[in-house]
C-alpha positions in Angstrom: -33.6 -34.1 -54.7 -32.4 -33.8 -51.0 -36.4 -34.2 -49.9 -36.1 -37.2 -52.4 -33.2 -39.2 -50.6 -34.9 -38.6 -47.1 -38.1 -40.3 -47.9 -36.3 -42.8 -49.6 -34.0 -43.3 -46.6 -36.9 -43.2 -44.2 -38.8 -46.1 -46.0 -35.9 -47.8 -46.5 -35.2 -47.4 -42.7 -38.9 -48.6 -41.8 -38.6 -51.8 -44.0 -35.3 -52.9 -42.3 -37.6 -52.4 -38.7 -40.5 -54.6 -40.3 -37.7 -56.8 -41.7 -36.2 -57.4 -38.0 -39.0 -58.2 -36.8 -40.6 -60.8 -39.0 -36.4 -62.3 -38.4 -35.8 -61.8 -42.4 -32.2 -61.1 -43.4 -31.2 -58.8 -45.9 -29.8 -60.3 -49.2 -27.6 -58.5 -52.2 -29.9 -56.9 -54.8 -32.2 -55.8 -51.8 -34.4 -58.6 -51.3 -35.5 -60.0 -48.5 -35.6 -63.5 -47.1 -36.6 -65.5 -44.0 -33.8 -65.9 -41.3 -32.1 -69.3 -41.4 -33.6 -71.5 -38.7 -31.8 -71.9 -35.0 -30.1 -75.0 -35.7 -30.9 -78.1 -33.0 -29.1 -80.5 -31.1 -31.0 -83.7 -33.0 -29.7 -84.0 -36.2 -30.5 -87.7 -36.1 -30.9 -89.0 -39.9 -34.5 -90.3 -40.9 -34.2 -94.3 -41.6 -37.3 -95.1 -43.7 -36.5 -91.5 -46.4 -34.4 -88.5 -47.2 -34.3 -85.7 -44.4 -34.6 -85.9 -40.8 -36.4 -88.3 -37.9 -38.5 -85.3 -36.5 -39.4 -83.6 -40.0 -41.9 -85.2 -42.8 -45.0 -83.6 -44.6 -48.3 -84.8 -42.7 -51.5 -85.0 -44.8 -54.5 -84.1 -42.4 -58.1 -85.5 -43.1 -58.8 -82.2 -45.2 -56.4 -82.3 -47.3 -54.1 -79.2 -46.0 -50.5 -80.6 -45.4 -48.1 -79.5 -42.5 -44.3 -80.2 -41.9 -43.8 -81.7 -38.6 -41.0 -81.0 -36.3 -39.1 -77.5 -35.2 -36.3 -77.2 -37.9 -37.7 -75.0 -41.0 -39.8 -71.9 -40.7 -42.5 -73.6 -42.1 -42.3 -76.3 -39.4 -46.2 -76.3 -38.0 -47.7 -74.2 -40.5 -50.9 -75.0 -42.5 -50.3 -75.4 -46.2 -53.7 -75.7 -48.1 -52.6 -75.2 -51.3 -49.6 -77.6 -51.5 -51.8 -81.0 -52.0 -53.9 -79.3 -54.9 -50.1 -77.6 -56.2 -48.5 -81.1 -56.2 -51.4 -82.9 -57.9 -51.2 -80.3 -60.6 -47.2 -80.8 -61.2 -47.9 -84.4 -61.2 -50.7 -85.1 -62.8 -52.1 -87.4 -60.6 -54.9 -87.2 -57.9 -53.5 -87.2 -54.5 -55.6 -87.2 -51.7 -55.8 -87.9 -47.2 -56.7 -91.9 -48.1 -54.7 -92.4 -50.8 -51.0 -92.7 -49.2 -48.5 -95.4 -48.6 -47.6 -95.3 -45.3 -43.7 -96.9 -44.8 -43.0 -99.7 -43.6 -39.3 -99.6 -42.8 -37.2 -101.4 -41.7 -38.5 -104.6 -44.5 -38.9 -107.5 -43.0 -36.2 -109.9 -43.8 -37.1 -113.8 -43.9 -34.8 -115.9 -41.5 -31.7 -117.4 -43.1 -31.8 -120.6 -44.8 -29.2 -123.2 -45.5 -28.4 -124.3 -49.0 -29.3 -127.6 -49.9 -25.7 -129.8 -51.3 -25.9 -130.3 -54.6 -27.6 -133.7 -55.9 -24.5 -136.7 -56.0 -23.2 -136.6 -59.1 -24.0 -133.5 -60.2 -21.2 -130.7 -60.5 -21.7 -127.1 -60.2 -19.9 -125.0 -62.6 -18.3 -121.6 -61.4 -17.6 -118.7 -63.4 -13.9 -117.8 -63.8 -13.3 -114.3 -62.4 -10.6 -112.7 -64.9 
């Protein structure tokens, strides 16, 4: 029982050393999970989507898909299964030339003046109660 613990201890020891390395944390339950990532100084908003200016998911001509920018552990890593993933959970073919490519800001047509009404004519307004 006592030669039981120590082994147990030991391994449990040697995980935590692997675990420090790699920068995983310890969670309840005795999992183990990546290390939050530093945060950074530019936490400027992206305009044209939902997340950040430096971060967005980049389709390469072979179809893998990376995550741009320094912010998430994944940031710069190759992901070749995540197209193929995605397609599946969609149900739709996705593919390096089939994207849509934003186009923000929208262009917004110079302002126009409104033409008066015709003589005569009268323009009936709602009543707002």
């Amino acid at each position: 029982m006592d030669q039981e613990r120590g082994v147990r201890s030991r391994i449990e020891r040697a995980g935590a050393k692997v675990a420090s390395r790699l920068g995983w944390v310890s969670r309840r339950g005795g999992g183990r999970t990546p290390a939050p990532a530093a945060p950074l100084g530019d936490e400027e908003e992206a305009l044209d989507g939902w997340g950040f200016k430096d971060t967005r998911f980049v389709v390469k001509p072979d179809g893998h898909v990376t995550l741009t920018g320094r912010r998430y552990n994944i940031s710069g890593l190759d992901l070749p299964k995540l197209l193929p993933w995605l397609s599946g959970i969609l149900q739709t073919p996705l593919a390096y030339d089939n994207r849509n490519v934003p186009h923000y800001p929208p262009a917004v047509p110079a302002a126009r003046r409104d033409e008066a009404p015709p003589h005569g004519s009268r323009v009936k307004r709602r009543r707002s109660w």
